[in-house]
FIGU-192808 format. One record per residue (C-alpha): residue number from 1; residue in one letter; x, y, z. Coordinates in steps of 0.2 Angstrom, whole numbers. Example, Ala and Ser with C-alpha at 12.3 -4.5 7.8 and 13.67 -1.06 7.14 Angstrom:
<atoms>
    k  r     xx     yy     zz
    1  a     62    -22     39
    2  s     68     -5     36
</atoms>
This chain:
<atoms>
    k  r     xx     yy     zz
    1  x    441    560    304
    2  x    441    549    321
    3  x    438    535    314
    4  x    452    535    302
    5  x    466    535    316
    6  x    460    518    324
    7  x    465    500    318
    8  x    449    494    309
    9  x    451    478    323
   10  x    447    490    335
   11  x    433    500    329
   12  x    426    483    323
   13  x    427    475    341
   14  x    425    487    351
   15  x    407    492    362
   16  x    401    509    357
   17  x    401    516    376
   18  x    418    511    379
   19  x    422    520    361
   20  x    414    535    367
   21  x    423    535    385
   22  x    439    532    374
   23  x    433    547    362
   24  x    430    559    378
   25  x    448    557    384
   26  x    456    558    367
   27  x    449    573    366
   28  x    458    578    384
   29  x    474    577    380
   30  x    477    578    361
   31  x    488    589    354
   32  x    495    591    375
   33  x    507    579    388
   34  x    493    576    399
   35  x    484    561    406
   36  x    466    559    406
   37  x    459    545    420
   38  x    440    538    419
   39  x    435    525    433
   40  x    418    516    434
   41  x    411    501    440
   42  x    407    487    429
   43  x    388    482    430
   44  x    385    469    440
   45  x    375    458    428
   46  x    390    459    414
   47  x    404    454    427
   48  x    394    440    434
   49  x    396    433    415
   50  x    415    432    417
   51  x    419    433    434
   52  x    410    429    454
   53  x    419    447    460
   54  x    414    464    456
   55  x    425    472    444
   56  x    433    490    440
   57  x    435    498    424
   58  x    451    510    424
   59  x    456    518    406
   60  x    470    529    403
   61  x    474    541    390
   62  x    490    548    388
   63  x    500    555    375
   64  x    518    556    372
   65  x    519    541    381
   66  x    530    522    376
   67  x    515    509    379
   68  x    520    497    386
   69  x    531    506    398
   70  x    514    514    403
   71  x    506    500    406
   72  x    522    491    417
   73  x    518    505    428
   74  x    500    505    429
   75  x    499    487    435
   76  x    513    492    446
   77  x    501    505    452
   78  x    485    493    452
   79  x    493    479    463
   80  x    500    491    476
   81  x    483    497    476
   82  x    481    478    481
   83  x    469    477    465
   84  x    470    462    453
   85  x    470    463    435
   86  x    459    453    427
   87  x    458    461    408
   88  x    471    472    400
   89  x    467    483    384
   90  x    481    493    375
   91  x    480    502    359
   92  x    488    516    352
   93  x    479    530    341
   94  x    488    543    331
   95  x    487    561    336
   96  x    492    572    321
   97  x    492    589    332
   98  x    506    583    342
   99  x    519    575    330
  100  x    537    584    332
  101  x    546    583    313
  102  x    543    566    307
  103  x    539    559    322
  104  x    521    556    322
  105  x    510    560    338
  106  x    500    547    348
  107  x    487    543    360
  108  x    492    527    372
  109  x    474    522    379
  110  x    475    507    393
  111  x    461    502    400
  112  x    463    489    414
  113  x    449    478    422
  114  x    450    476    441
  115  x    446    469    456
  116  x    447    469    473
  117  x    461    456    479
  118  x    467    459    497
  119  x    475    441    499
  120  x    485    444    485
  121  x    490    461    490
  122  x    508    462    490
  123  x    517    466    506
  124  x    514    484    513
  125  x    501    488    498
  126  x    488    504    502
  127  x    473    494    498
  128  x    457    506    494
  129  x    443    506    507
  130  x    432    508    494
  131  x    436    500    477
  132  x    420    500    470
  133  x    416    517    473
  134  x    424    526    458
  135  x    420    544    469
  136  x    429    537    484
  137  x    445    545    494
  138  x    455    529    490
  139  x    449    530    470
  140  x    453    548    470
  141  x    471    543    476
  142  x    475    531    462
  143  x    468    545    449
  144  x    480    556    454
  145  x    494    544    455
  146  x    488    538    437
  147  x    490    554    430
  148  x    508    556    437
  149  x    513    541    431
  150  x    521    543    415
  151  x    532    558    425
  152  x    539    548    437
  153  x    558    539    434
  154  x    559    521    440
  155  x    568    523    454
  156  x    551    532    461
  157  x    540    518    456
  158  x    553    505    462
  159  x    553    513    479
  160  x    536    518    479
  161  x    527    504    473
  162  x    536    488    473
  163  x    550    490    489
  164  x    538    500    498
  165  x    522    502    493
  166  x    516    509    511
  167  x    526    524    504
  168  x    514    529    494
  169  x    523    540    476
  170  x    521    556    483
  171  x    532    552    499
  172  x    543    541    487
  173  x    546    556    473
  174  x    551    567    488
  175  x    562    555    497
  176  x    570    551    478
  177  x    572    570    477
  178  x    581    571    493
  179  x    593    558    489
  180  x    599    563    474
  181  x    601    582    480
  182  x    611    575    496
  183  x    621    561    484
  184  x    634    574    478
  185  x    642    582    496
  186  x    639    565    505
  187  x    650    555    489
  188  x    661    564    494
  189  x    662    557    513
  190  x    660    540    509
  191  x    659    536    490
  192  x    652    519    496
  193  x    640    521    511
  194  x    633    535    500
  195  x    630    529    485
  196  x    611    531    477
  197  x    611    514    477
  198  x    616    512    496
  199  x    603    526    500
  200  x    588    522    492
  201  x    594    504    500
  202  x    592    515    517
  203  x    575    521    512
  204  x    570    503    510
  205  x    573    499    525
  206  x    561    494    539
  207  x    570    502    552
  208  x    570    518    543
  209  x    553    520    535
  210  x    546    530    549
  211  x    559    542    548
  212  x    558    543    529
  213  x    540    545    530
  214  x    538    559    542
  215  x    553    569    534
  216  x    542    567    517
  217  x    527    571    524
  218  x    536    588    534
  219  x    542    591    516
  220  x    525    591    507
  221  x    517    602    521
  222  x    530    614    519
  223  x    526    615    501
  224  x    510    609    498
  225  x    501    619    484
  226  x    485    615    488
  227  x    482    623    506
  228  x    489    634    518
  229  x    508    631    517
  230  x    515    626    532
  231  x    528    638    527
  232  x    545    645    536
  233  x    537    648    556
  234  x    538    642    572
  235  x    528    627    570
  236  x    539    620    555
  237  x    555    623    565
  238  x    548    615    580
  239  x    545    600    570
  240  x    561    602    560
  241  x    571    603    574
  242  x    560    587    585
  243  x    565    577    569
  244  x    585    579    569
  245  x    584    575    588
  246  x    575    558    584
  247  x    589    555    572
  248  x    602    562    582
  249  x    599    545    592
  250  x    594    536    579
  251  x    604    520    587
  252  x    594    522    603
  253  x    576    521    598
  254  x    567    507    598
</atoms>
């Protein structure tokens, strides 16, 4: 039954462990909104065929998903990554458990080849310290990013992976967050000054990306679901209130 939800093309070009791979995260999240992510590094014998640097597979499964929107994002993702893509693979494979009325289900599988391109990096990109280690830190970054992806609205991935990629998403969802929580009062101060546009201009910014930064990171360590919440005591306040002082003269700081 598998079979029949692929384009013949495909089952007829493509290698049976890719197939398999492709199988294992259909399997993830059909039937579900989730994103499955599988990295590995391409032998070196095969790349040497098509190309003198070492290459990444990346392949992405995710359902409920517009393709080519996904992939816009992903290669968004890859070059502030400071990755270059080489190969890029989409195809789309029905998913009858998670069709709402007559809208059918689907399946968007990418699968991107990549490779290491520090002096094409674009300005401010987070390159990995190990990109050809699937099981590194950096790698284990991007997965998690990858898998967010289809969640985030393009003001994140504008601000957090084209205007400032030294951002990183996470700090750019909060910041986004922040802003658009503090847009409503603040309109009403000064509808120009404060609007989303002028305050995601202010994000931008490289006079205020240290500022934005530490308030994103005091954020997500307030809040952080994985460890020890930094919570509501002394330390956050200490913090909290060191931060407004640093603002308070903002137009004195070097």
């Amino acid at each position: 039954d598998y079979f029949k939800l692929w384009e013949p093309q495909y089952l007829q070009t493509s290698n049976p462990r890719r197939f398999i791979i492709q199988r294992e995260l259909y399997e993830q999240v059909r039937g579900t909104d989730d994103v499955a992510v599988h990295v590995e590094l391409l032998d070196p014998a095969v790349a040497a065929a098509s190309s003198p640097n070492p290459l990444v597979w990346v392949t992405v499964a995710a359902s409920a998903v517009l393709p080519k929107l996904l992939l816009t994002k992903i290669a968004a993702l890859m070059a502030a990554r400071g990755l270059s893509i080489e190969r890029a693979h989409l195809d789309v494979v029905t998913d009858p458990h998670n069709s709402t009325g007559s809208w059918p289900g689907s399946v968007s599988m990418v699968r991107v080849l990549v490779t290491p391109e520090e002096a094409k990096a674009i300005k401010g990109a987070r390159t990995l310290e190990s990109p050809l280690n699937p099981d590194s830190d950096g790698w284990r970054e991007a997965k998690e990013d990858l898998r967010r992806l289809k969640w985030l609205d393009d003001a994140v991935t504008t601000l957090g992976l084209e205007r400032r990629p030294e951002l990183g998403l996470r700090r750019a969802e909060i910041l986004t967050a922040l802003c658009n929580l503090l847009h409503c009062p603040l309109h009403r101060v000064n509808a120009y000054a404060f609007s989303r546009g002028q305050m995601r201009d202010i994000l931008a910014d490289e006079r205020y990306l240290r500022y934005a930064k530490d308030i994103a990171d005091l954020f997500a360590e307030r809040f952080d679901p994985s460890g020890p919440p930094l919570g509501d005591g002394e330390e956050y306040h200490g913090r909290a209130a060191a931060l407004r002082e640093r603002l308070g003269r903002l137009a004195h700081e070097p």
